[in-house]
C-alpha positions in Angstrom: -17.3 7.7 -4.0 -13.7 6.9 -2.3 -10.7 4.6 -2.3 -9.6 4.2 1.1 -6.1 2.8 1.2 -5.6 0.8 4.0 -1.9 -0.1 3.3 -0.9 0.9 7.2 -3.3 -1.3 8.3 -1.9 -4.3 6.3 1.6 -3.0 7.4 0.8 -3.4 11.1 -0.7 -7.1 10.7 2.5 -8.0 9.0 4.6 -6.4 11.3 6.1 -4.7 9.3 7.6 -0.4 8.8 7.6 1.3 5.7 10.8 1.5 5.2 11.2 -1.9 4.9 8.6 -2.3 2.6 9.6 0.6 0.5 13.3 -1.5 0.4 12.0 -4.3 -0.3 9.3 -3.6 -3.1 11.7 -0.4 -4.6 10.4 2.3 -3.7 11.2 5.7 -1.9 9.7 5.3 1.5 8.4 9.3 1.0 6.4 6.8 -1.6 5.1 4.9 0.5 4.2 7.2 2.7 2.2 9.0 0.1 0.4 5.5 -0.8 -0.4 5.1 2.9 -1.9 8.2 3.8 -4.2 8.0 0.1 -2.1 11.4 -1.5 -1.4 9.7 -4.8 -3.9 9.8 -7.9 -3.1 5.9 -8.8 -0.8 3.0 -8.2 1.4 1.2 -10.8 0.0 -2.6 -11.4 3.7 -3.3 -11.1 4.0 -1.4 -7.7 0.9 -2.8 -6.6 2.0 -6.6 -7.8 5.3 -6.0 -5.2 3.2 -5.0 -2.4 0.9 -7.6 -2.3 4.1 -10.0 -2.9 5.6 -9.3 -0.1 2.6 -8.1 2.2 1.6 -11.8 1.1 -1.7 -10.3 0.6 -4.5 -9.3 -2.2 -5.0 -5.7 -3.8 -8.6 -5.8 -2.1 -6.7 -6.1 1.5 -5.2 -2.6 0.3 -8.2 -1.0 -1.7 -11.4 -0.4 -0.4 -14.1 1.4 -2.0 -16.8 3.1 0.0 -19.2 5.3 -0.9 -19.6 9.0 0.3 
């Protein structure tokens, strides 16, 4: 089983680069970068409560779990 992190895909609906999400949420945008391409072992509540803030979006438009 996988979580697929589709935070680039959110990103391009918005319009929106990394870097001005990482600004904008507090982040390092090497962080964001690491969220985006599913490196990271977990995600702060907090950090994930920003993104969907200003993605105006829900954690399940970022998380997706699929089976292997």
């Amino acid at each position: 089983m996988a979580i697929v992190v589709n935070l680039d895909v959110v990103l391009a609906r918005r319009k929106m680069r990394s870097k001005e999400l990482a600004e904008r949420i507090g982040i390092t945008e090497a962080n964001v970068s690491l969220l985006k391409s599913g490196k990271v072992k977990g995600v702060r509540f907090d950090t994930l409560e920003r993104i969907c803030e200003v993605l105006d979006c829900q954690p399940g438009d970022i998380l997706e779990w699929r089976r292997d």
